[in-house]
N, C-alpha and C positions, 0 to 999 in steps of 0.2 A: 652143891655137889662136893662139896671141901672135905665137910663131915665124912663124907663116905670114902672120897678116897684114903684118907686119910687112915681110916678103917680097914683098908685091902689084909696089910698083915692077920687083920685076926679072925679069926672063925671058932665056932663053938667045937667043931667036930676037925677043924684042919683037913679041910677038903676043897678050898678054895685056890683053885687052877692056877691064881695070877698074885705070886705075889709083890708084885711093885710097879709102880707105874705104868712103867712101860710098854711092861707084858701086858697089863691090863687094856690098854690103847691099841695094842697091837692084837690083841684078841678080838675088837671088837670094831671093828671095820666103819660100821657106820657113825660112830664120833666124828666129831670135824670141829675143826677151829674156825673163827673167822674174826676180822680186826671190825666187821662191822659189827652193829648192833639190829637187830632185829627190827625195833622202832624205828632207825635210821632207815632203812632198807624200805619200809612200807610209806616213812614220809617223801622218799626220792620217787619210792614209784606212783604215789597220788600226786605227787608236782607234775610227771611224767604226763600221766592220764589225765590231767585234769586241765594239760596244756594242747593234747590233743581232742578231748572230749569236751568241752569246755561248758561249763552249766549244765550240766546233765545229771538226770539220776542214775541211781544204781542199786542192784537189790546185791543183797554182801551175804556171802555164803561160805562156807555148805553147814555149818553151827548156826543156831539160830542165833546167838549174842555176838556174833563176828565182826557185824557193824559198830559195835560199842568200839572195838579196838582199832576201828577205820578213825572213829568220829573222835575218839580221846588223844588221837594223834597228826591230825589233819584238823589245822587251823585255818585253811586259805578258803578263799572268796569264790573257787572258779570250780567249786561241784555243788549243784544245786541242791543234792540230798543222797543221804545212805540209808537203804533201807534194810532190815531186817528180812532173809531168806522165810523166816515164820510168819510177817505180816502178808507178803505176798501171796505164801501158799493160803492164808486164811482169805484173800481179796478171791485168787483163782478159786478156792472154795465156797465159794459165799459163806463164809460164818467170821465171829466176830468175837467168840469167847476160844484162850487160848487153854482155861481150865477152868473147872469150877468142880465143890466138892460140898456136898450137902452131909450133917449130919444130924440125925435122928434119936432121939431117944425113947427106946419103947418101954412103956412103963408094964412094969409085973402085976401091978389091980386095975381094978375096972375102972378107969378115967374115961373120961367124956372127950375130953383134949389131948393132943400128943404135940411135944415139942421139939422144932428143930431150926437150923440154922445152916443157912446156906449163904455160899461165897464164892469166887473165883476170879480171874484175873481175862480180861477183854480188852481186845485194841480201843483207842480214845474213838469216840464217837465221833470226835470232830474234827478225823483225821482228815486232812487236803491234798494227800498222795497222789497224785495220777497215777495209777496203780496201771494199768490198760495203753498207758504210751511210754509205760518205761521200756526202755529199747538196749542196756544195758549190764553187766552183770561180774562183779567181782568176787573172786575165791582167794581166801587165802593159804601159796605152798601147797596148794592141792587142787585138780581140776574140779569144775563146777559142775553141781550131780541135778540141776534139775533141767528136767526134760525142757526142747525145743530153746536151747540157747546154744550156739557154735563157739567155737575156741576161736579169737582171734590176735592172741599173745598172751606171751609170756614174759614180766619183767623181772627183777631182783626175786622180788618173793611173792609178786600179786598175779594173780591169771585174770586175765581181761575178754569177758564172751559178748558175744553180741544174740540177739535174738531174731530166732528164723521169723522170716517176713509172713511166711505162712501163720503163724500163730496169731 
């Protein structure tokens, strides 16, 4: 962000509203400081969760890669598992390929044979998820978008739902 503030004086055309700090902070409402860190904030609230929830999973939302940033920062013992909001919906879906992309090549003479090449990317087969008793559900700084899970807090930066009993 340095680079750019940094930059406020200058403009190609000199039509740039805010020229110094200030103004520019003050123009723009939703900036905010804060003495924590973002990572701090998420490691307090799975200590949090994980000391009321204790061995439990969780499917981690509302981006499908949200769990990486659960799981690359949450080292302790007392959550059973963070799951990926995309592995779920492909469980509640039956399917099991997240892409796949076949290419073709059609030939301009009269060949006998045509060649192509196909790939994509599938959950492991030999996944051990209890997908069906996860009871669970974390968002991160934003409420959780998938149907038939209730709100039942909000900590530092993590929202925590629980799933309707009905489903």
């Amino acid at each position: 962000m340095f680079p750019y503030i940094v930059q406020i004086n200058y403009s190609i055309n000199n039509d740039f509203a805010n020229k110094d700090i200030f103004g520019f902070i003050n123009s723009n409402k939703n900036i905010s400081f804060s003495k924590d860190f973002k990572e701090d904030l998420i490691v307090s609230d799975l200590i949090n969760i994980s000391s009321e929830f204790y061995n439990e999973t969780f499917i981690i939302g509302n981006k499908p890669d949200d769990y990486q940033i659960l799981a690359h920062n949450y080292w302790g013992n007392n959550i059973k598992e963070f799951v990926s909001i995309q592995d779920y919906i492909l469980f509640i879906n039956n399917q099991s390929d997240l892409y796949e992309k076949t290419f073709k090549i059609y030939p301009r003479i009269k060949e006998r044979r045509q060649i192509w090449i196909s790939g994509g990317i599938s959950k492991n087969p030999n996944d051990l998820t209890d997908y069906k008793n996860i009871k669970y559900a974390i968002s991160l700084d934003e409420p959780f978008e998938l149907e038939g899970f209730k709100f039942i807090r909000k900590y530092n930066y993590l929202y925590l739902f629980e799933k309707n009993i009905s489903i």
